[in-house]
C-alpha positions in Angstrom: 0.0 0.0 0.0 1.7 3.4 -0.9 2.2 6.3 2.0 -0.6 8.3 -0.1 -3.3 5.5 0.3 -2.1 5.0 4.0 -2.9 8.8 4.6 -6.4 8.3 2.7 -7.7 5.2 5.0 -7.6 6.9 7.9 -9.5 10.2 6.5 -12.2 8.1 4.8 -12.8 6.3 8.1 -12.9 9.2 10.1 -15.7 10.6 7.5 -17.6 7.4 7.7 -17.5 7.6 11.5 -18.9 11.4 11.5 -21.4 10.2 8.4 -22.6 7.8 10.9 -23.1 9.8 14.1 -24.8 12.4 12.5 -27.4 9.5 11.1 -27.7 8.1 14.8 -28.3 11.8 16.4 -31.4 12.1 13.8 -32.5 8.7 15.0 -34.7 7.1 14.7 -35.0 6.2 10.7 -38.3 4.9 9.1 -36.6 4.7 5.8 -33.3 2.1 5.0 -31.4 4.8 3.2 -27.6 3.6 1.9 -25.5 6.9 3.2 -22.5 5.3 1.5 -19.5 4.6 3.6 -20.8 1.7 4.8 -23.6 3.6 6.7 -27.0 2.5 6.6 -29.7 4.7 7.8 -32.1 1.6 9.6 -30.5 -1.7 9.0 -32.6 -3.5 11.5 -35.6 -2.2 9.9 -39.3 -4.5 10.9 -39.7 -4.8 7.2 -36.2 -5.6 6.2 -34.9 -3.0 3.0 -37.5 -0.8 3.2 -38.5 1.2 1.2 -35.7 -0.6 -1.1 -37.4 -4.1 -1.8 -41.1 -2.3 -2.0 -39.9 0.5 -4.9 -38.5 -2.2 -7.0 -41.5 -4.4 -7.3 -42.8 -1.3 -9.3 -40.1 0.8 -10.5 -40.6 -0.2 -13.8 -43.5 1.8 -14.0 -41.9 5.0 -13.9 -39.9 6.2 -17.1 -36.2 5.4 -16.3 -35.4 8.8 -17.5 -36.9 11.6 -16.0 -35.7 14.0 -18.6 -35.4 16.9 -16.5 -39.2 16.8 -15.5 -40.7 18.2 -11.9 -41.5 16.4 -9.2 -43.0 16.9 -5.9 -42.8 14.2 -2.6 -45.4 14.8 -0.1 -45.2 13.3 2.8 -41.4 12.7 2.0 -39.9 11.1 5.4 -35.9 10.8 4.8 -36.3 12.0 1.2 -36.2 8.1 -0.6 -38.0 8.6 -3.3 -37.0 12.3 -3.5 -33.8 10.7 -3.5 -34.4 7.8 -6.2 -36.1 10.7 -8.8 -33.1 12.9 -8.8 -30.8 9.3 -10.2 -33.1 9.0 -12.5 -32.9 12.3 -14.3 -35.4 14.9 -12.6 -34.6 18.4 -12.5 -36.5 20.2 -9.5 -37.4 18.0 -7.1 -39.2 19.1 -3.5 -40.3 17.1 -0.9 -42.5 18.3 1.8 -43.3 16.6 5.2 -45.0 18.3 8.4 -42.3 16.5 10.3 -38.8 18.8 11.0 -36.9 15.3 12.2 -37.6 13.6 8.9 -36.9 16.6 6.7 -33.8 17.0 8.8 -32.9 12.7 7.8 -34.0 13.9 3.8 -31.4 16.7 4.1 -28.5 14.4 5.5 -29.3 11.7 2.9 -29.8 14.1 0.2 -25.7 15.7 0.7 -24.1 12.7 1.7 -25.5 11.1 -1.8 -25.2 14.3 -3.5 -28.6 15.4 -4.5 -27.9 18.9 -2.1 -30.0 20.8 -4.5 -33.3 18.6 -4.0 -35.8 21.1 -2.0 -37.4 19.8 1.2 -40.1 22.0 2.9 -42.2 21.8 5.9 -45.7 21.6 4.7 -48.5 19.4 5.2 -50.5 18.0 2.3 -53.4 20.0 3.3 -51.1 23.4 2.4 -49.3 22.7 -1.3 -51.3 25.4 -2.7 -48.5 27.3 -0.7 -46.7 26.4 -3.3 -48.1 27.8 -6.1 -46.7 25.6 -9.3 -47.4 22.1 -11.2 -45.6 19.4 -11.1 -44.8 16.4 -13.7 -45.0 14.1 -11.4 -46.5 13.8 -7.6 -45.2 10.8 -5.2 -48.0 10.7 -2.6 -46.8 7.4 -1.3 -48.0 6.3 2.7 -49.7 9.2 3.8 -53.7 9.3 2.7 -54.3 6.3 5.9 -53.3 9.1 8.9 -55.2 11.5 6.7 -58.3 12.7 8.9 -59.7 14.1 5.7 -58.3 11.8 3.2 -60.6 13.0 -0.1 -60.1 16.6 0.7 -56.0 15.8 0.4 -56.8 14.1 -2.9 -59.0 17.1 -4.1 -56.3 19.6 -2.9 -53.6 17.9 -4.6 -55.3 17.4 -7.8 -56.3 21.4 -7.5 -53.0 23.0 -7.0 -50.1 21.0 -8.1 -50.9 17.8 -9.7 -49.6 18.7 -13.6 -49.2 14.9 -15.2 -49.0 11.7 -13.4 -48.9 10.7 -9.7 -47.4 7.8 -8.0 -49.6 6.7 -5.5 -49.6 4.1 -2.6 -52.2 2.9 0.5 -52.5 0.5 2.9 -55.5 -1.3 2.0 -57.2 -3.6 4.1 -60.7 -5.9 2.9 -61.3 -7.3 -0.2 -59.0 -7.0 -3.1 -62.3 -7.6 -5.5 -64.1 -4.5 -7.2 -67.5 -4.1 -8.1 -68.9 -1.7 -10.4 -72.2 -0.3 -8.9 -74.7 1.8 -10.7 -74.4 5.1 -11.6 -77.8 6.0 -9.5 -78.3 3.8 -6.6 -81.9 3.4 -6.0 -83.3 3.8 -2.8 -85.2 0.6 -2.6 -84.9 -2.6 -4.9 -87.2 -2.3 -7.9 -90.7 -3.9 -6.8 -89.7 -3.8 -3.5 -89.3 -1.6 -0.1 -86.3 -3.4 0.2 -82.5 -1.3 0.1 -80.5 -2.6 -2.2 -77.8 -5.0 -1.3 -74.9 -3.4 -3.2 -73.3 -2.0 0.1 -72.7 -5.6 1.4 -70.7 -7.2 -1.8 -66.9 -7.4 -0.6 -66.5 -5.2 -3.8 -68.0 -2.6 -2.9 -66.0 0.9 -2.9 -65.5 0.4 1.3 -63.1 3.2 3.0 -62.7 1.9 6.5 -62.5 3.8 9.5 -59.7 2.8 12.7 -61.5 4.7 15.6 -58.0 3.5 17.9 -54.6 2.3 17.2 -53.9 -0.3 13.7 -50.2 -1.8 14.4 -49.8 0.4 17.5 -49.4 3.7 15.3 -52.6 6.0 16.3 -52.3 8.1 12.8 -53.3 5.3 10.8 -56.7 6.6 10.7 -57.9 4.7 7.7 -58.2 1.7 5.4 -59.5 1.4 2.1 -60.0 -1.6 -0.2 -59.1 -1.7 -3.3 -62.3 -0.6 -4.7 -62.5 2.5 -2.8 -58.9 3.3 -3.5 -59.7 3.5 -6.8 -62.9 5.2 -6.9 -61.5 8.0 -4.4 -58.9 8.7 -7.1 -61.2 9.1 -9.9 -63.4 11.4 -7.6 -60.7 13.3 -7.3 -59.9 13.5 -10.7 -57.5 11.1 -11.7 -57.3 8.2 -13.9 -55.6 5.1 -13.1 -53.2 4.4 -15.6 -51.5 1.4 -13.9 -51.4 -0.9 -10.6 -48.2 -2.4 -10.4 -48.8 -3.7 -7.3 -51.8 -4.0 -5.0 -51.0 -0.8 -3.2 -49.8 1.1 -6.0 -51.5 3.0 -8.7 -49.9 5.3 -11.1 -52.7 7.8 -12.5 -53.0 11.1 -14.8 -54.7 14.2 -14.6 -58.1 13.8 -15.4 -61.5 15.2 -15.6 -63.0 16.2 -12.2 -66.7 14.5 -12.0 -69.4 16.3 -11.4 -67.5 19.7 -12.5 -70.3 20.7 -14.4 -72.3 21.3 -11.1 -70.5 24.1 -10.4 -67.6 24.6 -8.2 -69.4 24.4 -4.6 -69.8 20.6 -6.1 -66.5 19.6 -6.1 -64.4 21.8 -4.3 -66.3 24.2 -2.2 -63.5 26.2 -0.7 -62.8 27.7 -4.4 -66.5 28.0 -4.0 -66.5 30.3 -0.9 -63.5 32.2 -2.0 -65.2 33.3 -5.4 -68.1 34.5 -3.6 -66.1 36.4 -1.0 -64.0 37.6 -4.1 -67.4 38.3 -6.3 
C-alpha cells in the first residue's frame, strides 16, 4: 500500500464515523437509506430493505429517464423517493413533510449522496397550494391512511399542483375484488321496499374507519379496499393508468366529475372564496 493511500484510509474512516453519528443523532430512521461509507440509515428495519425491496417491485412503471421533469414528494420522510427521482434524471425536485426530524434525515441523505439541491419544505398535504406551481410528477406514497380528511387531500392535490401523473400508494385492508355499482343507486330494490344489497358485496368501494390504534401507530386513521382506492382517485380526478402492485396505482390528470355542477360541487373552498372575491 503506498504512503498516499495509508494517509487516505484513515481520513475516509474518520468521515464514515462522522457520516454515521450524525445519522444516529437524527434517529430514529423509518426509511433504510444507503448513506454510502458503509452507513445505513435503519438496518434493522421490521420490514427488512425498506423502502428498497417495496420500490423495486414497481419501479418499472416509472420512465427510467426523467428527462429533466418536476416532481414533488409529499409526505417525503428521509427523502427516498426524492432521493431515487433525482438518479433518474429529474430536475427540480421538492419534498414536503409536516415533520422537522424527517426533513432533517431527507437533508443528511440528500448531501451525503449528493442530490444537495433537492428542496425539502415543511408543509402538510393539506397546504401545497403554498406552493403555487405544477408538477410532472406527484409521489403521494404512505400518507392518505393518517389523513383525517383523506378526499379533501386528494382534491387539494389534484387542485393545486398535480400537472401529469402521480405515484400513489395505501395501505388497504378488505377485499381485493371491485364491483362496479350503478351510476344512481336506488333507494329501494325495484318492486320492492327493500334497500339494495350493493353495500354488502366485498367489492364494494369500502373506506374503513380505525376509531383506535392499527399496528400500535394512532395516525393510521384509515383503510381502504381496493375498490374505494380506486374510486377515491377518480373522484378526485384522476385516472388510473396502472397498478403495479396491489397498493400502487400510477394515475393522470383527469377530468373532475361532477364539475359541471359548479364549483361548490367539487371543491367548495374555491367555491366560498369566489363568492367572497365576487
Amino acid at each position: 500500500m503506498s504512503g498516499r493511500a495509508k494517509r487516505a484510509e484513515p481520513a475516509a474512516r474518520q468521515e464514515a464515523r462522522d457520516l454515521r453519528q450524525r445519522a444516529e443523532a437524527l434517529g430514529p430512521w423509518f426509511q433504510n437509506i444507503d448513506l454510502g461509507h458503509g452507513v445505513l440509515t435503519a438496518p434493522d428495519h421490521f420490514l427488512g430493505d425498506y423502502p428498497a425491496f417495496k420500490f423495486r417491485r414497481f419501479a418499472d412503471a416509472l420512465p427510467a429517464d426523467l428527462a429533466g421533469g418536476s416532481v414533488l414528494d409529499i409526505g417525503c420522510n428521509a427523502g427516498f423517493y426524492s432521493i431515487e427521482m433525482k438518479r433518474r434524471g429529474a430536475g427540480r425536485v421538492i419534498g414536503i413533510d409536516s415533520d422537522e426530524r424527517y426533513l432533517a434525515q431527507a437533508r443528511l441523505a440528500s448531501e451525503a449522496l449528493g442530490f444537495a439541491d433537492i428542496e425539502y419544505r415543511r408543509l402538510s398535504v393539506y397546504d401545497v397550494a403554498a406552493l403555487g406551481e405544477r408538477f410532472d410528477l406527484v409521489i403521494f406514497m404512505g400518507v392518505l391512511y393518517h389523513l383525517r380528511h383523506p378526499l379533501l387531500a386528494l382534491d387539494l392535490i389534484r387542485e393545486h399542483v398535480a400537472g401529469g401523473r402521480m405515484l400513489f400508494q395505501t395501505m388497504q385492508q378488505g377485499s381485493d375484488a371491485v364491483f362496479t355499482p350503478p351510476a344512481d343507486h336506488p333507494f329501494h330494490k325495484p318492486g320492492t321496499f327493500d334497500p339494495p344489497d350493493y353495500f354488502d358485496e366485498p367489492g364494494y368501494p369500502k373506506l374503513h374507519f380505525i376509531e383506535r390504534e392499527f399496528a400500535g401507530d394512532w395516525s393510521n386513521w384509515w383503510a381502504p379496499n381496493a375498490a374505494a382506492s380506486q374510486a377515491m382517485l377518480r373522484a378526485a380526478g384522476f385516472a388510473i393508468e396502472a397498478q403495479p402492485e396491489a397498493e400502487v396505482y400510477l394515475c393522470r390528470v383527469a377530468e373532475v366529475p361532477y364539475a359541471e355542477m359548479g364549483a361548490a360541487a367539487v371543491y367548495p373552498a374555491r367555491s366560498q372564496q369566489g363568492e367572497q372575491d365576487a
